[in-house]
VMD Tcl script that draws the C-alpha trace (Angstrom):
set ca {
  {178.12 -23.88 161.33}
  {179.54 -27.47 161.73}
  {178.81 -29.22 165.24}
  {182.81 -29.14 166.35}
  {182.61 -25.17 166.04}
  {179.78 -24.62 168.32}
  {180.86 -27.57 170.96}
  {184.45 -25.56 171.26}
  {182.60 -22.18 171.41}
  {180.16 -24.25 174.42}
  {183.17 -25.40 176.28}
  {184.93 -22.23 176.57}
  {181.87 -20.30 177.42}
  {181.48 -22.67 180.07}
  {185.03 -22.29 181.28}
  {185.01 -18.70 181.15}
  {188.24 -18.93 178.87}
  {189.87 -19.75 175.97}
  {192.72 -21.61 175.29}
  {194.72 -21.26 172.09}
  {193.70 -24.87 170.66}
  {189.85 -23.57 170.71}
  {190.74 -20.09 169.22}
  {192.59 -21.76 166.76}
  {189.87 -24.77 166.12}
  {186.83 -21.68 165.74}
  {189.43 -20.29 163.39}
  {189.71 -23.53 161.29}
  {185.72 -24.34 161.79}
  {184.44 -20.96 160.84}
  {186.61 -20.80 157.78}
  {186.50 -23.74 156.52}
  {183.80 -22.88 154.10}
  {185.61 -19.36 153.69}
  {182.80 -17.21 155.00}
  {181.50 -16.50 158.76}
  {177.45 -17.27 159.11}
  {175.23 -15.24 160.85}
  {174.71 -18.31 163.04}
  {178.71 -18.32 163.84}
  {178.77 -14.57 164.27}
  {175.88 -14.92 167.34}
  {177.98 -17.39 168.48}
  {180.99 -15.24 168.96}
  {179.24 -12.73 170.36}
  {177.03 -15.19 173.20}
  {181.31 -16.73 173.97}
  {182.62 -12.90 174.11}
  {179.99 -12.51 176.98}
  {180.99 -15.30 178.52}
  {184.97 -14.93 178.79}
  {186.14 -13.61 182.27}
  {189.01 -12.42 180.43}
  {190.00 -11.40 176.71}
  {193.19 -12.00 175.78}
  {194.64 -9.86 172.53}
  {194.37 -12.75 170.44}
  {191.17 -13.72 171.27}
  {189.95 -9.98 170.28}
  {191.85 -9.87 167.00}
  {189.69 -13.30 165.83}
  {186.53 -11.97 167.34}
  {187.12 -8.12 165.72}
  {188.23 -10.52 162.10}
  {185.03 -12.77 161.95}
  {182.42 -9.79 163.13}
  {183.74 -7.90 160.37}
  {183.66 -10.32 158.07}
  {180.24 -11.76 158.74}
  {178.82 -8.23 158.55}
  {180.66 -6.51 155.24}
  {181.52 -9.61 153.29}
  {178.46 -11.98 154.50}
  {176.44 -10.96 151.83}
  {177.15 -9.38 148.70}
  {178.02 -6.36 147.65}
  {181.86 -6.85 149.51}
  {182.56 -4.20 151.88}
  {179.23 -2.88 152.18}
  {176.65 -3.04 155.41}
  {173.12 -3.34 154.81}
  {170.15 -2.06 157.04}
  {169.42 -5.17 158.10}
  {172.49 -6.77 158.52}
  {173.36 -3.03 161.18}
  {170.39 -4.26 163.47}
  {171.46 -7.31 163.78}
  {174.91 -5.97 164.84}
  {173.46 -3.50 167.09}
  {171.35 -5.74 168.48}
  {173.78 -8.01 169.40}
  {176.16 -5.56 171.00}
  {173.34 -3.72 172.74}
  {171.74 -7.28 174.20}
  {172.65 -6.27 177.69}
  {172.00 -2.57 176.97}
  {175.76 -1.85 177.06}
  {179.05 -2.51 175.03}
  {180.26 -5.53 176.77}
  {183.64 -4.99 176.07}
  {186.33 -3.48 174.23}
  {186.36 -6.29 171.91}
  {182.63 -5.22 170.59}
  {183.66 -1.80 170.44}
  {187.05 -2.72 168.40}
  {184.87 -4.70 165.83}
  {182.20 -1.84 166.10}
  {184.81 0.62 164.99}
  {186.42 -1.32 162.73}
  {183.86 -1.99 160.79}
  {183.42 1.42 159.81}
  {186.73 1.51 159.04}
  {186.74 -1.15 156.50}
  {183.58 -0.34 155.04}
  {182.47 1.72 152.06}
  {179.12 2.73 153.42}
  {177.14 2.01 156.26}
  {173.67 3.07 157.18}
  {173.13 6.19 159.42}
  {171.74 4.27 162.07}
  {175.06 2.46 162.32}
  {177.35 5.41 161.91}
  {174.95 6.95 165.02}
  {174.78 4.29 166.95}
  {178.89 3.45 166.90}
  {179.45 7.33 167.34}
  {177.51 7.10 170.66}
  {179.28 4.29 171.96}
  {182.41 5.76 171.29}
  {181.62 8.82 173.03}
  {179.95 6.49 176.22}
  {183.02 4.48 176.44}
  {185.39 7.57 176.29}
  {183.25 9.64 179.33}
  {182.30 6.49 181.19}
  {184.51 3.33 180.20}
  {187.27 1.68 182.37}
  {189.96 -0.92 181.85}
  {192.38 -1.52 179.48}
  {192.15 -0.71 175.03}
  {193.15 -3.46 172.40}
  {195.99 -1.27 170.93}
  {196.95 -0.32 174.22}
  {196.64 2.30 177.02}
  {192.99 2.26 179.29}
  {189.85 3.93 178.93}
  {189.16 6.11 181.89}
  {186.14 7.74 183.45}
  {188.15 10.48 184.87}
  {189.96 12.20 182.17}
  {190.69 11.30 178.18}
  {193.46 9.31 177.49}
  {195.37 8.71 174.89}
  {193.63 5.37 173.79}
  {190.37 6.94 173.67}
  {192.04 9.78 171.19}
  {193.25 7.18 169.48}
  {189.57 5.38 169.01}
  {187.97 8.85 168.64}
  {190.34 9.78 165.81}
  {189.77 5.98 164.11}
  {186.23 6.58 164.54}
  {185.31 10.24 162.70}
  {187.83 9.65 160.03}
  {186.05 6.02 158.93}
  {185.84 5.29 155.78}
  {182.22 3.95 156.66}
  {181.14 6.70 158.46}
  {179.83 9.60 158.38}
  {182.06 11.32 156.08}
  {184.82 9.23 154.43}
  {188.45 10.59 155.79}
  {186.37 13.76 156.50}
  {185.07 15.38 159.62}
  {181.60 15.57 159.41}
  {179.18 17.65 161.95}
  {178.00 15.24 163.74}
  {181.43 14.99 164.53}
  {182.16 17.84 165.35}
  {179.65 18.28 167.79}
  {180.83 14.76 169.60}
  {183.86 16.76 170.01}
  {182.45 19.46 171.63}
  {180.43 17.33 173.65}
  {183.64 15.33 175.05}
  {185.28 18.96 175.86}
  {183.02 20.59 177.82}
  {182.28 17.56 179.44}
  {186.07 17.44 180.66}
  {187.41 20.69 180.69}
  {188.54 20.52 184.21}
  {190.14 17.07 183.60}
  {193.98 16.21 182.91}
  {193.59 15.03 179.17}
  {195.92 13.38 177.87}
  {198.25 15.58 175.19}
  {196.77 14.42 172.15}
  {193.30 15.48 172.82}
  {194.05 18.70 172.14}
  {195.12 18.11 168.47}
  {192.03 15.85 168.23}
  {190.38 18.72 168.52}
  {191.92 21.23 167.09}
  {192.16 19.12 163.57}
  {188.51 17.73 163.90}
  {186.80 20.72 164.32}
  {189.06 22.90 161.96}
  {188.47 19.82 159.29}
  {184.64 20.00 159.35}
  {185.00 23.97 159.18}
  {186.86 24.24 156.17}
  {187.04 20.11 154.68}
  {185.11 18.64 151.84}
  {183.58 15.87 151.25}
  {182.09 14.67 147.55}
  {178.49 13.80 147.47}
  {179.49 10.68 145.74}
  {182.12 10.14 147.80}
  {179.95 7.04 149.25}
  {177.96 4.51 147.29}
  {174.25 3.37 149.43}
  {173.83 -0.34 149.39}
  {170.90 -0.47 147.15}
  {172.44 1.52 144.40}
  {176.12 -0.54 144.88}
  {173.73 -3.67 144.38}
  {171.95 -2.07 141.18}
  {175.35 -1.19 139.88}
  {177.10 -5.34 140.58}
  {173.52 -6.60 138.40}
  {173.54 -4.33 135.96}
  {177.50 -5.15 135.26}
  {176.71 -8.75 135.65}
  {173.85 -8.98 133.42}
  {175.99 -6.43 130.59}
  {179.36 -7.74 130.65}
  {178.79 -10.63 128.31}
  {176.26 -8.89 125.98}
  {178.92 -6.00 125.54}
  {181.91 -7.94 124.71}
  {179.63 -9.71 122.38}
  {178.48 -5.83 120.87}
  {181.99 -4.77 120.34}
  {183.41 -8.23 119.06}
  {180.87 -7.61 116.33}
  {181.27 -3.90 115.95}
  {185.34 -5.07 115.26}
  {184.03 -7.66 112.45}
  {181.39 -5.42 110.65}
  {182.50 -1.70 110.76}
  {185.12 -0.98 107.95}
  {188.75 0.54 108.90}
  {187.61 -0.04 112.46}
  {190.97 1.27 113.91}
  {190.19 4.83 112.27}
  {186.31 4.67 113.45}
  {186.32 3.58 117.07}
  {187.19 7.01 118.56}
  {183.99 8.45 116.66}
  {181.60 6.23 117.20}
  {182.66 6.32 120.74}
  {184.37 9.51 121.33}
  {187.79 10.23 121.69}
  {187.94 12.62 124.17}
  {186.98 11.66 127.86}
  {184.52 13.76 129.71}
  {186.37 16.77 132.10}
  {186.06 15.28 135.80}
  {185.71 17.50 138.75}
  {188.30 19.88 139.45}
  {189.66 18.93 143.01}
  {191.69 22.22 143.38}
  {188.40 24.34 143.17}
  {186.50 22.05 145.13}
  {188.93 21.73 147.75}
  {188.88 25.75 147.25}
  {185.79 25.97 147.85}
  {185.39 23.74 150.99}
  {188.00 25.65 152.29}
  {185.68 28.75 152.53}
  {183.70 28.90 156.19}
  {180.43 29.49 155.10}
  {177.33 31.49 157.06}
  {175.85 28.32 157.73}
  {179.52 26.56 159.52}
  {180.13 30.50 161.11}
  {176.81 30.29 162.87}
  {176.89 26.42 164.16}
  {180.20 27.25 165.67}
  {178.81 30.54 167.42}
  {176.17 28.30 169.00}
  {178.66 25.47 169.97}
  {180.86 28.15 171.71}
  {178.38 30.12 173.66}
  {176.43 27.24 174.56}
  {178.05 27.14 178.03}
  {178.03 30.80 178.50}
  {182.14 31.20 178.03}
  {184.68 30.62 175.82}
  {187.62 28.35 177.04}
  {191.19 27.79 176.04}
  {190.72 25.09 173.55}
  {187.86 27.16 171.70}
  {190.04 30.19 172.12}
  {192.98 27.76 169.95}
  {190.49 26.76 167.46}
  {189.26 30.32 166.41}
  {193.06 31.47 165.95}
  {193.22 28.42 164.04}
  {190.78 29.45 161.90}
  {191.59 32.73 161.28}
  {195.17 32.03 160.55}
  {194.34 30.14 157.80}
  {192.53 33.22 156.16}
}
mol new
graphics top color blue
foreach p $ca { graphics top sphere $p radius 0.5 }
foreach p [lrange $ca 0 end-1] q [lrange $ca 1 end] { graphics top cylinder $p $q radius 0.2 }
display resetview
């Protein structure tokens, strides 16, 4: 972190605002080396606090170098270590609350441009999303407001972002942890005026985890995504050395290469019967949505929608 980058980030905390010189000197300061530190990242985060108001622009740098400080900081790219989600959650939670919709932006978004996170993370941004969508206020990034009356269409919008992650849970899949989020956010506004889209939310998040699947290897940890970069690092030059010789030493090597290696590739998974498959509503999914609908003691409109929706497709 050079000394010009945290003397802009001081003056602006101290003003309570930032002008677009400073947002675009932090810009040129914390990429000038091409990376965001951890030391430039806290930095952000103590000037986010500080602002008395966050303009657009402001959030789109702040969402950018979070992001990139926490997935690309370390190697391997795109991936979020344990330690690396505490210190994110610890920074966001400093005051015991999401401080504003720019942490919950870069919250969200990095699941969304992550391969994997850890489960704490993927809990932790879950329950903030589902805080800031019963009990938030003010206005959303891509716009429209979070309210603490009713869901609007923002917070379907970040709900929707938010189960379908790439870094979460389950990777463009509805997972039940999901699910029951869902359920949660219903019952606890059935008598509100949602906004229109909250019904499809539903509908299509709870009907995905019922009859979606997900591949166990659809998601890498980072441990094994680490073993997997050394052991390709270590390999590469030792193989092209192996098959540079094989090419010298093995006669008619043209003819011999598909059998010492094996012409025909290994069947992969068949998609179609998977997808089959997930499609089924097993004894296990039947039961957990029994429990979710009696669990108030009646069965409302939306639940009523959802179990049509599910036996249609049978």
């Amino acid at each position: 972190m050079t000394t010009h980058f945290l003397q802009v980030a001081r003056g602006a905390a101290a003003d309570g605002q930032i002008t677009a010189d400073e947002l675009l000197a932090l810009r040129r300061e914390g990429w000038g080396d091409g990376i965001i530190t951890r030391e430039e990242a806290a930095v952000l985060f103590t000037l986010n606090q500080a602002l008395r108001e966050r303009t657009p622009e402001w959030t789109d740098f702040f969402v950018e170098a979070i992001g990139e400080f926490v997935l690309n900081g370390t190697p391997p790219r795109l991936q979020c270590s344990l330690e690396e989600a505490e210190w994110l959650i610890a920074q966001v939670d400093c005051d015991g609350k999401v401080e504003s919709m720019a942490e919950l932006e870069a919250l969200v978004r990095v699941l969304e441009r992550a391969e994997n996170t850890p489960d704490r993370l993927k809990d932790y941004v879950l329950a903030k999303v589902e805080h800031a969508v019963l009990h938030g206020e003010g206005p959303t990034r891509h716009g429209g407001d979070l309210s603490a009356a009713h869901i609007t269409a923002a917070e379907c919008r970040i709900v929707r972002r938010a189960i379908f992650a790439s870094g979460g849970h389950g990777p463009a899949a509805v997972t039940r942890h999901d699910a029951e989020m869902l359920f949660r956010l219903k019952d606890a506004t059935l008598a509100d005026e949602n906004a229109l889209e909250w019904e499809d939310l539903f509908l299509d998040g709870v009907a995905n985890f019922m009859r979606g699947f997900a591949l166990p290897s659809a998601q890498l940890s980072h441990d094994r995504r680490r073993e997997l970069e050394a052991f390709v690092a270590d390999n590469e030059a030792n193989l092209g050395r192996f098959l540079g010789r094989v090419a010298r030493e093995v006669p008619n090597v043209g003819n011999h290469f598909g059998k010492v290696f094996g012409r025909k590739k290994p069947a992969g998974p068949d998609y179609g019967a998977l997808a089959a498959e997930g499609d089924k509503i097993t004894a296990f999914e039947s039961e957990w949505l029994d429990r979710m609908v009696e669990a108030d003691g009646e069965v409302d409109e939306l639940e009523t929608r959802l179990i049509a929706r599910l036996a249609e497709a049978d």
